[in-house]
DOMAR-393790 format. One line per field, with one value per residue (C-alpha): x, y, z; residue in three letters; residue number from 1. Coordinates in Angstrom, 2 decimals, decimal comma, always signed. Layout:
<nodes>
u <- X	...
v <- Y	...
w <- Z	...
type <- ALA	...
seq <- NUM	...
</nodes>
This chain:
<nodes>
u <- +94,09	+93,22	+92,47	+91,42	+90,11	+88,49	+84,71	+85,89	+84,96	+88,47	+88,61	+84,71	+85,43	+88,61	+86,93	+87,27	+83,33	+85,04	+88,57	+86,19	+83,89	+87,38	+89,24	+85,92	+85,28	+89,28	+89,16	+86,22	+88,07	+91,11	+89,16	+91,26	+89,37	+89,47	+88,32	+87,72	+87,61	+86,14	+88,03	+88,50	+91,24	+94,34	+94,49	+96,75	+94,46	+97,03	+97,20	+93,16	+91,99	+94,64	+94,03	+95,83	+97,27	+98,52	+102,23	+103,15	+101,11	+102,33	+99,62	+101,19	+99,80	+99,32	+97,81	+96,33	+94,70	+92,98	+90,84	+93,72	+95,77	+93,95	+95,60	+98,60	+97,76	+97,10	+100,50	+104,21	+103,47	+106,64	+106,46	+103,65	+103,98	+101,82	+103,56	+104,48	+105,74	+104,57	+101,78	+102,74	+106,38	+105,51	+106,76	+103,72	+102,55	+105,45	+106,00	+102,28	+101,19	+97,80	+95,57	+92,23	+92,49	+94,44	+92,08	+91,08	+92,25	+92,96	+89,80	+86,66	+84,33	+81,30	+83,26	+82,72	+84,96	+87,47	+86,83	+87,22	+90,16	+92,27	+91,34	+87,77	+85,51	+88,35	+87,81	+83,81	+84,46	+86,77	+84,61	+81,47	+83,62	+83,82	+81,92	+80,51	+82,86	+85,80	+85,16	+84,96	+87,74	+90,32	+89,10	+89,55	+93,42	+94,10	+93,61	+91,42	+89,85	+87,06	+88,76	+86,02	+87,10	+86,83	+89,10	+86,90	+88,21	+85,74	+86,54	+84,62	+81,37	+81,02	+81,45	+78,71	+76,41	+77,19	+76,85	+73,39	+69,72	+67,45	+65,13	+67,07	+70,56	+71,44	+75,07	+74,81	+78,14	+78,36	+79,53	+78,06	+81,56	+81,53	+84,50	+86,48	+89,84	+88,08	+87,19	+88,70	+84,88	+84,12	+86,88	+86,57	+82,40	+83,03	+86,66	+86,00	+82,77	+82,76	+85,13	+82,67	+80,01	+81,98	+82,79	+79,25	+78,57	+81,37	+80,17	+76,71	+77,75	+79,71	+77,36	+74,00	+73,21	+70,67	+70,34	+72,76	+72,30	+74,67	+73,96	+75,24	+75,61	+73,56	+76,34	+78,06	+75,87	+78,48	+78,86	+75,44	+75,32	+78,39	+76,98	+73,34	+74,42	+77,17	+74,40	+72,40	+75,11	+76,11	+72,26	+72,30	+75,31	+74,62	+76,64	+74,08	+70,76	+68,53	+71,08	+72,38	+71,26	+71,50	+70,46	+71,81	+70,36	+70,64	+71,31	+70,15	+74,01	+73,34	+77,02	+75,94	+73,97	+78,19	+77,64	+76,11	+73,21	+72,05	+72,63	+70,14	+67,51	+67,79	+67,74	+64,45	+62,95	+63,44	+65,30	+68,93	+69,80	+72,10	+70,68	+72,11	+73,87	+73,52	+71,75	+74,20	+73,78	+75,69	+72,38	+69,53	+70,16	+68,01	+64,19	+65,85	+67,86	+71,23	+73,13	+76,39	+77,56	+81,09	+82,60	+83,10	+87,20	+87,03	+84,32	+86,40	+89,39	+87,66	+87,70	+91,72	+91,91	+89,64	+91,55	+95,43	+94,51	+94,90	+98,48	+99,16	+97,40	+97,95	+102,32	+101,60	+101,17	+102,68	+101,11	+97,75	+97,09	+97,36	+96,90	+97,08	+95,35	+94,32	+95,96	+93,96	+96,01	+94,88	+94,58	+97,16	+99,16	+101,73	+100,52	+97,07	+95,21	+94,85	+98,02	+97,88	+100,43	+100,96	+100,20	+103,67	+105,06	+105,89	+103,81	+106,47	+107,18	+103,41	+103,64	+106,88	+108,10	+104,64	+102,74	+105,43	+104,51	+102,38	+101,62	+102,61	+106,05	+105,64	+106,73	+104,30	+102,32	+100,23	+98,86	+95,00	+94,66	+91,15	+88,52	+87,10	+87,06	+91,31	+93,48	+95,73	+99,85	+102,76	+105,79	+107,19	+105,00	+105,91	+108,02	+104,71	+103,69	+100,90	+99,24	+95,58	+97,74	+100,58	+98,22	+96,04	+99,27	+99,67	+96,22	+95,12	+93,13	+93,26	+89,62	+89,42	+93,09	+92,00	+94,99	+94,58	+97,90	+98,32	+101,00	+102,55	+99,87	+97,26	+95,19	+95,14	+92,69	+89,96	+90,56	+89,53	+86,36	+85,62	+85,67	+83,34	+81,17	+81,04	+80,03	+77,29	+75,80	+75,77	+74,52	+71,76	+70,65	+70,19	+73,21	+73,64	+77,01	+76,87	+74,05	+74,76	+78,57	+79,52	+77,33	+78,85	+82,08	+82,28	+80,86	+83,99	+86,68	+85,36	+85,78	+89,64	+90,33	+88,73	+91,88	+89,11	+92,49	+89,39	+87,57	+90,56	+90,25	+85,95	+86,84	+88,99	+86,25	+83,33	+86,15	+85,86	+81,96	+81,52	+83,94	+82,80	+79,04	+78,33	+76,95	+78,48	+82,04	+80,74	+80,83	+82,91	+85,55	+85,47	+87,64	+90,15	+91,39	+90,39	+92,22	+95,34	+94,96	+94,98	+98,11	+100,64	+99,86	+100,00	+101,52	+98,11	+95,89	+98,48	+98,51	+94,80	+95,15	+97,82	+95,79	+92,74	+95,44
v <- +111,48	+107,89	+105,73	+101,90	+100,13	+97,04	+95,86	+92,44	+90,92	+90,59	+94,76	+95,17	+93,11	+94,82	+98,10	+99,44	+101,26	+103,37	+103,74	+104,76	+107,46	+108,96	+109,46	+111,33	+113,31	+114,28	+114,77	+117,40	+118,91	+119,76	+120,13	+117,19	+115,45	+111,73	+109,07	+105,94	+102,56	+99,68	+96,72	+93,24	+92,46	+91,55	+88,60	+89,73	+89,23	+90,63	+93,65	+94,79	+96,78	+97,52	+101,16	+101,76	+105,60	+105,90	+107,78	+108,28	+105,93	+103,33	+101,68	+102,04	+99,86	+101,34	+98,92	+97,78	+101,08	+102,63	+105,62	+107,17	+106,74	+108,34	+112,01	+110,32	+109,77	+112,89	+114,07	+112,44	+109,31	+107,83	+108,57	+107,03	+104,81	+102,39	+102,52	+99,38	+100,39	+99,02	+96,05	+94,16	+94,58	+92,63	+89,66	+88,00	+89,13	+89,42	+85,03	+84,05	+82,68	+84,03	+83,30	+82,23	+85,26	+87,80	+90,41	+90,19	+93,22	+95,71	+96,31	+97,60	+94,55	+95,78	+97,72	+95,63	+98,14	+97,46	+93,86	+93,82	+96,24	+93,13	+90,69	+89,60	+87,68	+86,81	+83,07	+83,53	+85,25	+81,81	+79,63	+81,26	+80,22	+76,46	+73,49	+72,00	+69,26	+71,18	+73,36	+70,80	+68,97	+72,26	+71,87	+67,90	+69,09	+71,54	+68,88	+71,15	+69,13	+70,43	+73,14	+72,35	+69,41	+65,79	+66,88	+65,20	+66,00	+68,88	+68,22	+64,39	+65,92	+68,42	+65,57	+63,70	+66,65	+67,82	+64,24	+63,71	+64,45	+66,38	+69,23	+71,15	+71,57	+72,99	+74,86	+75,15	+76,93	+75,38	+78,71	+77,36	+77,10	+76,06	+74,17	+75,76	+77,98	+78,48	+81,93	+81,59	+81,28	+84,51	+86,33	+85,66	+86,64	+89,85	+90,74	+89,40	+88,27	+88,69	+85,79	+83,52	+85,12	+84,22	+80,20	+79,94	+80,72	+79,20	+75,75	+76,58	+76,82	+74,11	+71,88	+72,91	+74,28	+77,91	+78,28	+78,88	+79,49	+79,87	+78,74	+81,33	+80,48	+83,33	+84,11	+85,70	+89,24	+91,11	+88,15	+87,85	+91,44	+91,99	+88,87	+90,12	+93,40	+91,41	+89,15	+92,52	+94,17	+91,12	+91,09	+94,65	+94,79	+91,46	+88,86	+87,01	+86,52	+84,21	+82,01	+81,35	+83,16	+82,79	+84,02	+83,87	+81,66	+81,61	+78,44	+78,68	+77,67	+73,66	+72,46	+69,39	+71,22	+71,80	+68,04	+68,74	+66,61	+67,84	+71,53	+70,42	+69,55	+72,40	+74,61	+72,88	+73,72	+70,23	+69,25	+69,56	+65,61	+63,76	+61,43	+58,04	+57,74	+56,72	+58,57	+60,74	+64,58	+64,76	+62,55	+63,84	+66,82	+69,54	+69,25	+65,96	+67,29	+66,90	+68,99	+70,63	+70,97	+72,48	+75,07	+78,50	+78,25	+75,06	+77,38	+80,93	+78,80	+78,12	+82,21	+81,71	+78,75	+79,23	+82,44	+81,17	+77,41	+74,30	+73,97	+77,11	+76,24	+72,61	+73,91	+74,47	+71,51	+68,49	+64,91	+64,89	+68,17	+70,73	+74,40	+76,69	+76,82	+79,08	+78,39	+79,68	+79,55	+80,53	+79,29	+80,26	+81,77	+85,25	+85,66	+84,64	+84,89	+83,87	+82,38	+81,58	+78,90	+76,22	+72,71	+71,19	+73,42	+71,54	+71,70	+72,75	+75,81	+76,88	+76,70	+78,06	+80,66	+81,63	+81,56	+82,43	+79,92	+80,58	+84,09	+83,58	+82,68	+78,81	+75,97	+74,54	+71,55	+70,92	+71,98	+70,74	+70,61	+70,39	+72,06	+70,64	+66,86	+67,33	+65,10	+66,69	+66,51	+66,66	+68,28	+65,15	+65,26	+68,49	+67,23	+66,26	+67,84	+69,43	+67,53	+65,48	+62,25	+63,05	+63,90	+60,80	+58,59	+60,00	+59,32	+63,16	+65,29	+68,41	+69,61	+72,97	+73,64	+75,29	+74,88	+75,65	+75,67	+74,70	+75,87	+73,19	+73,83	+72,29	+69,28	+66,85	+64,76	+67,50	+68,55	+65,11	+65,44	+68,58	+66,73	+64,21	+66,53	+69,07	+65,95	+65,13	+68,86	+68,82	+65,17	+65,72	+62,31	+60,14	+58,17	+55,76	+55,23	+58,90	+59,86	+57,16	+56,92	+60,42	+60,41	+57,17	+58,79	+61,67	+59,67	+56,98	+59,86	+61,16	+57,66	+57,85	+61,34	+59,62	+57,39	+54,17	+52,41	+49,93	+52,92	+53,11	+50,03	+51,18	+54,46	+52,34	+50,41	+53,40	+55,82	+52,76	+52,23	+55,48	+56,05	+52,80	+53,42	+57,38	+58,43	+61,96	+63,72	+64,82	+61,11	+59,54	+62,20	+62,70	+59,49	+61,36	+64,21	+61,73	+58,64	+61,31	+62,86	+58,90	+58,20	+61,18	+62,60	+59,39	+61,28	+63,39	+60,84	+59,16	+61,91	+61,68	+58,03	+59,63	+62,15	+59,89	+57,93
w <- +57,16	+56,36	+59,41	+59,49	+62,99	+62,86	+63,19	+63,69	+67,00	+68,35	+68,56	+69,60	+72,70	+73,24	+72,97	+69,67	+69,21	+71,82	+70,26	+66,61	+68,46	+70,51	+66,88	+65,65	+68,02	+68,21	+64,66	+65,04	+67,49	+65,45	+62,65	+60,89	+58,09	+58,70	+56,14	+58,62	+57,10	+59,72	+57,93	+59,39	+61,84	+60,61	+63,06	+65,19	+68,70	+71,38	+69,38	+69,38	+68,84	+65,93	+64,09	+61,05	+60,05	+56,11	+56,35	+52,98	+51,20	+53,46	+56,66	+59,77	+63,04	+66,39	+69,05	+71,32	+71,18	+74,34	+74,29	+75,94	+73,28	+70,56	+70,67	+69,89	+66,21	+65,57	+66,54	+65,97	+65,20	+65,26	+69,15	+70,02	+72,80	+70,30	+67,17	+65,60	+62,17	+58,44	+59,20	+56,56	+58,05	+61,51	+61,98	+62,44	+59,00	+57,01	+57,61	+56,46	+53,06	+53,05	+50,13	+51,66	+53,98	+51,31	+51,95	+55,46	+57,24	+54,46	+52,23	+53,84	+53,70	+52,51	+49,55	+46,53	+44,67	+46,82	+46,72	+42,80	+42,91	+44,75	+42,80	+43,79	+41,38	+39,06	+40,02	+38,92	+36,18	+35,12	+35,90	+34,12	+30,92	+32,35	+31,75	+35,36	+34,77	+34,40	+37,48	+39,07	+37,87	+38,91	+42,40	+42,47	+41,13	+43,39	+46,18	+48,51	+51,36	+54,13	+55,92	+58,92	+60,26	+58,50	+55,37	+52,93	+49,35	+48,28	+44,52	+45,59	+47,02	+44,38	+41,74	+43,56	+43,81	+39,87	+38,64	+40,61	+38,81	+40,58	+39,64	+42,47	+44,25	+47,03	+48,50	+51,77	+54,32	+57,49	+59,54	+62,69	+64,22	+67,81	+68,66	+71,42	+70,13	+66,34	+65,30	+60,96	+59,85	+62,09	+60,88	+57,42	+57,13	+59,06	+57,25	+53,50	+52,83	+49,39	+48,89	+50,48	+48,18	+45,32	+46,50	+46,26	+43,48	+41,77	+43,43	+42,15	+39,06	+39,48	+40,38	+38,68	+42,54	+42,30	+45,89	+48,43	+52,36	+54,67	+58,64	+61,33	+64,51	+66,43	+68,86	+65,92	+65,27	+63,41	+61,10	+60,54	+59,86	+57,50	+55,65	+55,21	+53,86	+51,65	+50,07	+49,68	+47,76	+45,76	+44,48	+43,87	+41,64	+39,70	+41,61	+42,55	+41,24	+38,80	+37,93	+41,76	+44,60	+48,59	+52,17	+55,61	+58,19	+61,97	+63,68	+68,14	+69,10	+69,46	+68,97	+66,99	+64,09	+63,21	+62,30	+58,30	+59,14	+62,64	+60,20	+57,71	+59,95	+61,82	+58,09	+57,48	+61,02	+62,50	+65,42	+65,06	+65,45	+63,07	+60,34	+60,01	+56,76	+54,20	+52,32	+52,33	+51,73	+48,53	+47,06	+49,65	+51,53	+52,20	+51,48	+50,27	+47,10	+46,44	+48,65	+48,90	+52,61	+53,32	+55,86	+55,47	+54,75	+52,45	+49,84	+50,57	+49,25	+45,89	+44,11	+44,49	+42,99	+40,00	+39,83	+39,75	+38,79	+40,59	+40,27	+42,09	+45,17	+44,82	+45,12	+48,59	+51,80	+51,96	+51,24	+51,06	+52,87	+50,27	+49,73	+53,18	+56,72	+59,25	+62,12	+65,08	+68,09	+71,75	+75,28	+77,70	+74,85	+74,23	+70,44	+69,90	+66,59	+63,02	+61,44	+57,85	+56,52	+53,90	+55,77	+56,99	+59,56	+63,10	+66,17	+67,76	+65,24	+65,43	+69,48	+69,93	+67,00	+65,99	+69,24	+71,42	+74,06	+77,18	+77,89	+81,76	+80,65	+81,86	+80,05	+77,63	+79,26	+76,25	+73,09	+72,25	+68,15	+66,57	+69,33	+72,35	+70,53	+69,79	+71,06	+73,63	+72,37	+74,78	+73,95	+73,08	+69,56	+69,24	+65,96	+64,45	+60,61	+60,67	+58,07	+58,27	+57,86	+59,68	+63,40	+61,98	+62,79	+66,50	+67,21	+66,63	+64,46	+62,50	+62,71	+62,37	+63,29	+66,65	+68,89	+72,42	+74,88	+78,50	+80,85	+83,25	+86,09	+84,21	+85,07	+82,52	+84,86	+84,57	+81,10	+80,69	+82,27	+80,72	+77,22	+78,36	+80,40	+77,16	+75,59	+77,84	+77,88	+74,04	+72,90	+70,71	+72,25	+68,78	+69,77	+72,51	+73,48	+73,19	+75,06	+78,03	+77,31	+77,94	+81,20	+82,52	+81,68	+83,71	+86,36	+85,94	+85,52	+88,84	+90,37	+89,23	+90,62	+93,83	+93,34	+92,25	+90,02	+88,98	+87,01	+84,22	+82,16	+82,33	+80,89	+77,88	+77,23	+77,22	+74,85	+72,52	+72,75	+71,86	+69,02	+67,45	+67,85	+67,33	+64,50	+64,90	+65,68	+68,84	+70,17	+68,16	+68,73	+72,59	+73,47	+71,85	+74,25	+77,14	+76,00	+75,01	+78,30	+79,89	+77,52	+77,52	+81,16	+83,28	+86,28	+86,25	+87,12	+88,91	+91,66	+91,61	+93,02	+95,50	+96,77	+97,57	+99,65
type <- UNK	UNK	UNK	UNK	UNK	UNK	UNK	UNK	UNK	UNK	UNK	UNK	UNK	UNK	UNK	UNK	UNK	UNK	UNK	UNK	UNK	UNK	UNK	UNK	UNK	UNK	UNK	UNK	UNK	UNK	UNK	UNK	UNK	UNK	UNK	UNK	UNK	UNK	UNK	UNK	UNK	UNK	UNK	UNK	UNK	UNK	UNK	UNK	UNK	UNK	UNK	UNK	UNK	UNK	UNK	UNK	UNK	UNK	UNK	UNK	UNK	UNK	UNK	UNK	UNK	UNK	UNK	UNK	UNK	UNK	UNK	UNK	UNK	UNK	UNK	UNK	UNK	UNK	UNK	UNK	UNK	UNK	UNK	UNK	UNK	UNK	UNK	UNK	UNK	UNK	UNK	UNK	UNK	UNK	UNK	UNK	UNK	UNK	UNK	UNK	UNK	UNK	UNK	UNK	UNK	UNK	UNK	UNK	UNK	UNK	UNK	UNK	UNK	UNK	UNK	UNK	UNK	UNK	UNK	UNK	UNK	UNK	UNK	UNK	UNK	UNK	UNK	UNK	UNK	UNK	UNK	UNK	UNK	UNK	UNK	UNK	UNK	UNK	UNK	UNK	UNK	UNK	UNK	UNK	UNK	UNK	UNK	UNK	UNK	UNK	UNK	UNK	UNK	UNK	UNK	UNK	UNK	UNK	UNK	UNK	UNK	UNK	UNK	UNK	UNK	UNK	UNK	UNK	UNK	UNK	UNK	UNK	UNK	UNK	UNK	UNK	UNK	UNK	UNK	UNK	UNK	UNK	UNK	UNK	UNK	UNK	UNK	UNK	UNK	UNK	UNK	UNK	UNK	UNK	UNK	UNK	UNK	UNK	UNK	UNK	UNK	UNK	UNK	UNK	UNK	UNK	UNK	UNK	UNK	UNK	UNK	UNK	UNK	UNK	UNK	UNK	UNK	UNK	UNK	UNK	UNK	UNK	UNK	UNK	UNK	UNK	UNK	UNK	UNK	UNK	UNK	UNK	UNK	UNK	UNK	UNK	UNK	UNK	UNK	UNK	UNK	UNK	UNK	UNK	UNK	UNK	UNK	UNK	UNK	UNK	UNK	UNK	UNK	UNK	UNK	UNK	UNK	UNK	UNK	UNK	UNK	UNK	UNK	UNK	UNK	UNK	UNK	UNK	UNK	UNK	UNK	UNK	UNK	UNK	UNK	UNK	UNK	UNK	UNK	UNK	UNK	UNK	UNK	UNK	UNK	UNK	UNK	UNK	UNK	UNK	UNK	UNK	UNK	UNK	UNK	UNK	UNK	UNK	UNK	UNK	UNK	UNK	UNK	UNK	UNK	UNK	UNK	UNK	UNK	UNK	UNK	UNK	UNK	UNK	UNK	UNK	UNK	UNK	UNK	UNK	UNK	UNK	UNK	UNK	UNK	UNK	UNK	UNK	UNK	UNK	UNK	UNK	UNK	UNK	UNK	UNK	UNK	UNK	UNK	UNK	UNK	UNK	UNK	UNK	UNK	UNK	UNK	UNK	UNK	UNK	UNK	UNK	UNK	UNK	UNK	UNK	UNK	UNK	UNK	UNK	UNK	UNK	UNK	UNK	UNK	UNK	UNK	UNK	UNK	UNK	UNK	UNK	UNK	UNK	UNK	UNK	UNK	UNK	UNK	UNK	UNK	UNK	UNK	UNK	UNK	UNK	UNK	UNK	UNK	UNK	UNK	UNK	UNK	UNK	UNK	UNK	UNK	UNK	UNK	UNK	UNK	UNK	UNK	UNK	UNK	UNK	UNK	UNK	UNK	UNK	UNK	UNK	UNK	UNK	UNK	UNK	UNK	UNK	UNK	UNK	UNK	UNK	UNK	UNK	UNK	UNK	UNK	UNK	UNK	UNK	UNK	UNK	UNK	UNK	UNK	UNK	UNK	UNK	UNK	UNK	UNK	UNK	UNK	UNK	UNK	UNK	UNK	UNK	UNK	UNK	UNK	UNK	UNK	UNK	UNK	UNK	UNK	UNK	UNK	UNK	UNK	UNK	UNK	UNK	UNK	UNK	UNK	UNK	UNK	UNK	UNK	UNK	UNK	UNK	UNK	UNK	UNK	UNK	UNK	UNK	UNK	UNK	UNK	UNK	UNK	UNK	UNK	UNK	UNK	UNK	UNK	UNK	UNK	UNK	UNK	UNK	UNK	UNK	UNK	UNK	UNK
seq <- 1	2	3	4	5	6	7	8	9	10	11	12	13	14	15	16	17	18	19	20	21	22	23	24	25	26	27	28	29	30	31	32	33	34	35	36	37	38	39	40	41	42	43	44	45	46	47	48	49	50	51	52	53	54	55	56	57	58	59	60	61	62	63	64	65	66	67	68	69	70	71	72	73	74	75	76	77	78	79	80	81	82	83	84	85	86	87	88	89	90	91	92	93	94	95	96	97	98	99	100	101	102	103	104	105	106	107	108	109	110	111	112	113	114	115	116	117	118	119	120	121	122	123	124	125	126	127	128	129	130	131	132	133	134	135	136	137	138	139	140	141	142	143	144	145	146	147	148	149	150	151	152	153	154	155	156	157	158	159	160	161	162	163	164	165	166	167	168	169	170	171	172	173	174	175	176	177	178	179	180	181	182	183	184	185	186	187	188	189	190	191	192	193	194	195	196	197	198	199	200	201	202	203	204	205	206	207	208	209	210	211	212	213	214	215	216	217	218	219	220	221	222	223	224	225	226	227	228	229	230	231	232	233	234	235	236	237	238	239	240	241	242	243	244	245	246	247	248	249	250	251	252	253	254	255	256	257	258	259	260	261	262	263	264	265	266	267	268	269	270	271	272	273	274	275	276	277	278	279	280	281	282	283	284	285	286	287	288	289	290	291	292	293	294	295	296	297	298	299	300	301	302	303	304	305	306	307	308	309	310	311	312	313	314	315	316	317	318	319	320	321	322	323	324	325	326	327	328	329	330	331	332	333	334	335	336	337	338	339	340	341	342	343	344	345	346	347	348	349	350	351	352	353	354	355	356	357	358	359	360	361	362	363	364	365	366	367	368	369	370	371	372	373	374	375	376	377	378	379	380	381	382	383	384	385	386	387	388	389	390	391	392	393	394	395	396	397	398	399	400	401	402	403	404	405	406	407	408	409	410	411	412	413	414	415	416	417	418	419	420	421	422	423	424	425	426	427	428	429	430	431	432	433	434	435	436	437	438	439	440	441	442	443	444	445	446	447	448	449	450	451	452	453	454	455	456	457	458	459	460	461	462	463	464	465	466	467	468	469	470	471	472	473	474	475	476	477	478	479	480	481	482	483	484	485	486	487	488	489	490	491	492	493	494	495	496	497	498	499	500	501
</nodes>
């Protein structure tokens, strides 16, 4: 009987270490053999923990699984109360384009077998028959752009970084992901790590790069465990060594080492506070080298495009936002999880066909795209593409395509604060108008929800101060889910004004 329940963090918190020990010690008792494969999650959140029976060759689902449920499987399945049918049948699986995340949920992560038997290292194997130009060049084609936030063309920086002379270069994966509704970096390291494994190395070879390290945020320990005993493995068998090796680093959860140069302080045992620019990583990075700095998702998209060309991957998106994204959708939500699509669907086709709206059945208030920093979109921009350019023009941002949704009871007032108050709490202090501004800005938010009508044009002027003069996202980013909040939710701070009367 072969059986597959996740390790991924969605299922542990959902209970699935005791779902794993009930099927074993069930097993024992009916003396049923069981080969149990901990895989990642399929990213279907509602359903965790999700366990997986073969039935003729075929992987059936069965969740959310409960201790309870357990002698169920090893009877008729097709009664279980928790049968779902053929997972790659659901709808929720059957409509995604998944290439970055292709095999995330099936293979056992830690199997590099597996991992070559679907496809794995056929990208490295490419490229180790490229010149670092042409590498280079495919992923310049292919039109891949950082997957954690700014959408900088990654073809660009590796250019930079190849085209740079130094006696050493660095690749260094930001996986310190801390905005609010994210969890694709997570779910990748603990499902597939092999295919970041293999991005790095391709953009070592790539760019002349022999070291690689990749910064954890410490509130992720089954990451940082699946990736450890990855980068063992990959050493072991060959992947990596001499010619481009790495190791895993653990950041102490600061949100602004996710800002590359706060990162590479921190990776050199500094304090984790932006640099100004220039120089700019790409030419001085860490210990000063030439340096390599992209997200988790923008170097696990690089083994499928070295494998099926830039063309291929290029087909998919629209404009200048090419290839696929993980949609990670949650909040007050029905279907939460990992969604991957091409770039182009609707807001309003993620929020309401995919997502299913709110889970307590209300209409949809709001949807906040891009973390904590997002700007916060009303229905009425629900017809927006979700493209970099196309949330650019409506005064938005991708980011890490975290989309969080409110029902109609919430208070656009104090989701306002919250942004400047999360903000305040996690201002490394180099900046200014961050440091003060964000301060001063929960003070002057307070002062409208007192019904103060004098505190609004104040609050204009600080969102601009600190967007103009941050050196950093986290500043320069927080006017945008206030000023949104300000803009498409008038009523809300309206009745704030009312109330004080």
């Amino acid at each position: 009987m072969k059986v597959w329940l996740p390790l991924d963090s969605f299922a542990l918190a959902m209970g699935g270490e005791e779902v794993v020990a009930a099927i074993l010690v069930e097993a024992k008792a009916r003396g049923v053999e069981v080969a149990l494969t901990r895989n990642g999650s399929r990213g279907m959140a509602w359903l965790e923990p999700l366990a997986e029976v073969e039935v003729n060759g075929v992987r059936h689902g069965f969740g959310p699984m409960t201790v309870a449920d357990v002698p169920g499987l090893f009877g008729d399945l097709a009664a279980h109360p928790k049968a779902l049918g053929p997972v790659e049948e659901l709808d929720w699986m059957k409509g995604q384009t998944r290439l970055t995340f292709a095999r995330c949920g099936i293979i056992d992560p830690l199997s590099l077998a597996e991992y070559r038997a679907h496809g794995g290292l056929v990208g490295l194997d490419r490229a180790k028959g490229m010149t670092m130009p042409q590498i280079v060049a495919e992923v310049t084609e292919s039109g891949l752009r950082g997957r954690g936030g700014a959408g900088f063309p990654t073809g660009i920086k590796w250019k930079t970084v190849s085209e740079a002379k130094a006696d050493r270069k660095y690749i260094v994966c930001n996986a310190d992901e801390g905005d609010s509704a994210t969890f694709a970096d997570r779910m990748l390291m603990e499902g597939d790590p092999f295919t970041l494994i293999e991005g790095m190395a391709i953009a070592g070879l790539a760019c002349g790069a022999t070291k690689g390290f990749v910064y954890i945020r410490s509130e992720y320990p089954v990451a940082i465990r699946v990736m450890r005993d990855a980068v063992g493995i990959a050493r072991a068998e060959g992947v990596l060594g001499a010619a481009f090796d790495m190791e895993i680093r653990v950041g102490a959860g600061a949100y602004v080492c996710g800002e590359e140069t706060s990162l590479l302080n921190s990776l050199e045992g500094k304090r984790g506070i932006v640099r100004a620019k220039p120089p700019l990583p790409a030419l001085e990075g860490f210990m000063g080298k030439p340096t390599v700095v992209n997200n988790v998702i923008s170097l696990a998209s690089v083994p499928v495009i070295l494998a099926k060309g830039a063309a291929f991957y290029k087909d998919f998106g629209l404009g200048r936002s090419r290839g696929t994204i993980p949609l990670q959708i949650a909040g007050n939500v029905k279907y939460g999880g990992l969604y991957e699509t091409a770039f182009g669907l609707s807001l309003g086709e993620i929020v309401d066909k995919i997502a299913g709206g709110c889970f307590t059945d209300r209409p949809v208030k709001a949807v906040q795209v891009g973390g904590p920093l997002g700007a916060y979109f009303p229905r009425a921009l629900f017809d927006t593409p979700f493209g970099y350019e196309e949330f650019a023009a409506k005064d938005g941002l991708i980011g890490h395509a975290g989309l969080t949704l409110f029902d109609d009871r919430a208070d656009m007032l104090q989701m306002a604060r919250f942004a400047m108050e999360f903000c305040a709490i996690e201002s490394c202090g180099k900046c200014t108008p961050c440091r003060l501004g964000s301060t001063r800005g929960v003070e002057t938010i307070d002062r409208i929800a007192r019904g103060d009508a004098a505190a609004m044009p104040i609050l204009t002027d600080l969102c601009n101060t600190m967007k103009l003069g941050s050196l950093c996202a986290l500043g320069g980013f927080t006017p945008y889910p206030v000023m949104s909040a300000v803009t498409h939710f008038p009523d809300d701070f309206a009745r704030a004004k009312e109330a004080a009367e």
